[in-house]
C-alpha positions as CSV (number, residue, x, y, z in Angstrom):
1,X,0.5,-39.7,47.9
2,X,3.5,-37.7,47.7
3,X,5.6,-40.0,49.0
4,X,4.3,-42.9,46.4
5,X,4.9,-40.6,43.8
6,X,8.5,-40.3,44.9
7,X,8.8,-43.9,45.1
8,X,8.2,-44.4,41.4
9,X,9.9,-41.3,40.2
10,X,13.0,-42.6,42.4
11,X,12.3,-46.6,40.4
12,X,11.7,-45.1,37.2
13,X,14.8,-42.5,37.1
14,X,17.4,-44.4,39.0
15,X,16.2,-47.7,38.8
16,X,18.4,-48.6,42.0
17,X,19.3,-45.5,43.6
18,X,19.9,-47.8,46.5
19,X,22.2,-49.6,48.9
20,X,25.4,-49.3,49.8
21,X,26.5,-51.5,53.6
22,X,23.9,-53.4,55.4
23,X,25.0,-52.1,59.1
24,X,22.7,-54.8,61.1
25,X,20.0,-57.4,60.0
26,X,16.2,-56.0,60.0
27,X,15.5,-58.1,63.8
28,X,18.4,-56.2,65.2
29,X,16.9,-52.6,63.9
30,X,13.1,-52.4,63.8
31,X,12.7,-49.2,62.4
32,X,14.2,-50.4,58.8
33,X,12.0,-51.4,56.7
34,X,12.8,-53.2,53.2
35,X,12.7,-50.9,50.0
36,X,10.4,-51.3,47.0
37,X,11.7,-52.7,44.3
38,X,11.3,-50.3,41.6
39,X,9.7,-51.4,38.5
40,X,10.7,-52.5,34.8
41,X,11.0,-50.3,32.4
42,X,11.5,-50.3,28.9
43,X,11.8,-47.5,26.1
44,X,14.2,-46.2,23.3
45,X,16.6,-44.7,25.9
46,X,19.6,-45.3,24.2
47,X,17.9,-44.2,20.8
48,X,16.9,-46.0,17.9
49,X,20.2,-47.6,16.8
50,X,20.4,-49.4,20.1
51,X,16.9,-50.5,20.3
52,X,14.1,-50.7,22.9
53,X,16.4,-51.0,26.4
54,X,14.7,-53.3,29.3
55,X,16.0,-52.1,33.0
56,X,15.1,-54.3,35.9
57,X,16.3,-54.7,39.4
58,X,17.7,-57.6,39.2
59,X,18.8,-58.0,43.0
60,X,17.1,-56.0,46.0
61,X,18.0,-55.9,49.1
62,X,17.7,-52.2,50.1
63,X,16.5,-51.1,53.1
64,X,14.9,-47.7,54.3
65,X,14.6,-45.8,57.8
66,X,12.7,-42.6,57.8
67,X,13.6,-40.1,60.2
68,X,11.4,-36.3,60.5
69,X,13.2,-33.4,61.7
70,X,11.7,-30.8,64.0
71,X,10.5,-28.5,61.0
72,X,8.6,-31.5,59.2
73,X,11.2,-32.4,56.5
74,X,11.1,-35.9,56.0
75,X,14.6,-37.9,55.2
76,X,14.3,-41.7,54.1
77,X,17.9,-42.8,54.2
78,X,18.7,-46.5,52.0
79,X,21.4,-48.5,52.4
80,X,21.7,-52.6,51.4
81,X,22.5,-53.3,48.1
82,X,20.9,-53.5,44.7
83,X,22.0,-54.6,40.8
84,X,20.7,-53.5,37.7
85,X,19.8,-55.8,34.7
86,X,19.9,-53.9,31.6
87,X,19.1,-55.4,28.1
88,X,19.2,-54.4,24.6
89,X,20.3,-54.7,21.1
90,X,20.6,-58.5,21.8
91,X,22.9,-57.8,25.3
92,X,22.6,-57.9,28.6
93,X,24.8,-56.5,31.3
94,X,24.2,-56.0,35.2
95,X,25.6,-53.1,37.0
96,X,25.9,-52.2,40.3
97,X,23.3,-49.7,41.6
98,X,23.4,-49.3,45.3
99,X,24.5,-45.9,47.0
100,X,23.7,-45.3,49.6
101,X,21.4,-42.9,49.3
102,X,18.8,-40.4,51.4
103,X,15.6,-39.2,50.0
104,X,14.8,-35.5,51.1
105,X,11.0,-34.1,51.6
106,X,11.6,-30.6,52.1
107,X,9.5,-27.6,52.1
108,X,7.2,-26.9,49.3
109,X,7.1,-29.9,48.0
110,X,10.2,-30.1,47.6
111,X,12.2,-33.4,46.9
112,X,16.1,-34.2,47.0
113,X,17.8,-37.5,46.3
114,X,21.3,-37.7,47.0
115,X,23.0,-41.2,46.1
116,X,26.8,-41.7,47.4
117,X,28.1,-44.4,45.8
118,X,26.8,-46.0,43.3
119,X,24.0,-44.9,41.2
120,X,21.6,-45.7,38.1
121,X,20.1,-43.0,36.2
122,X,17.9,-43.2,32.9
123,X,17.5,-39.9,30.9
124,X,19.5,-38.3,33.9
125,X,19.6,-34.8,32.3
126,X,15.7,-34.8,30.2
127,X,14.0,-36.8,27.6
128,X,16.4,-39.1,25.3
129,X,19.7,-38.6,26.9
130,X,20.4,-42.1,27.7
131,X,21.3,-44.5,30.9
132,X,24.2,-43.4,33.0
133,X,25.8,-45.3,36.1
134,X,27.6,-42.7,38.4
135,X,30.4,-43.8,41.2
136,X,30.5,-41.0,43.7
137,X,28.1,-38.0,44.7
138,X,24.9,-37.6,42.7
139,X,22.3,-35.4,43.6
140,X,18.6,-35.5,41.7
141,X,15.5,-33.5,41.7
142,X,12.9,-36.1,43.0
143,X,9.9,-34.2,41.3
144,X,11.7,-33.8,38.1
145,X,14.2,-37.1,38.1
146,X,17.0,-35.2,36.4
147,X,20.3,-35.0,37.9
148,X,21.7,-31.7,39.7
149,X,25.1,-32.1,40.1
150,X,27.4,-35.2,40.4
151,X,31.1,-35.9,41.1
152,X,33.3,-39.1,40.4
153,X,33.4,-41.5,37.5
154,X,30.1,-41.9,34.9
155,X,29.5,-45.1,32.8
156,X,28.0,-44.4,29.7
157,X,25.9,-47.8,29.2
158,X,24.0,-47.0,26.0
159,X,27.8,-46.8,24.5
160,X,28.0,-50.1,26.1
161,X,25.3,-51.5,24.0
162,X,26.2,-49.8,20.7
């Protein structure tokens, strides 16, 4: 249960915290299996002068290996790659949205996602504080969905739209 609620916390914040290099194709690595595709979703993200914003993944073709340490923390790592369809205030744009990325199952419920590359974040930092595309290190709290800490270059795509 935990790890579905994850899932859709990693879908619903990052829309594609995904992908980065496809290393081998799935018959030459059993282990990998393919990763959901996150859902749509839709809300006044970018506030109300933009409009109601529509994100979907428009393209995935992540992949996921999960690997347990010795002291039960669980680590998902994703690579492939994924792209982001976002629409609003009559405008759509597609961004690039794979990482790679690991997911981290720590302790105490604890959850980590760390994207290296590109990532997708809506409302990053709380409620109402728009949809952000990051190039570089991004780190998230997968119970919370805000962003950490991140390094490199961030795309503001509400100003995008207005």
């Amino acid at each position: 249960m935990r790890y579905m609620r994850v899932l859709v916390t990693v879908a619903a914040v990052i829309v594609s915290l995904w992908s980065g290099s496809i290393s081998g194709v799935a018959a030459g690595n059993p282990d990998r299996q393919p990763f959901p595709t996150p859902p749509d979703v839709s809300g006044l993200f970018c506030g109300p002068a933009v409009g109601t914003v529509l994100a979907h993944a428009e393209v995935n073709r992540a992949y996921m290996k999960t690997f347990t340490a010795h002291s039960g923390t669980v680590h998902i790592e994703v690579n492939g790659f994924s792209e982001a369809r976002i629409t609003a205030n009559g405008k759509t744009m597609t961004f690039n949205s794979g990482g790679p990325a690991t997911i981290t199952f720590g302790p105490n419920d604890a959850v980590t996602i760390v994207g290296r590359g590109h990532s997708f974040a809506i409302n990053p930092f709380g409620p109402n504080t728009g949809i952000l595309n990051f190039t570089g290190l991004i780190t998230v709290d997968g119970n919370t969905g805000i962003v950490t800490s991140s390094t490199g270059h961030i795309t503001d795509v509400c100003a995008l739209f207005a």
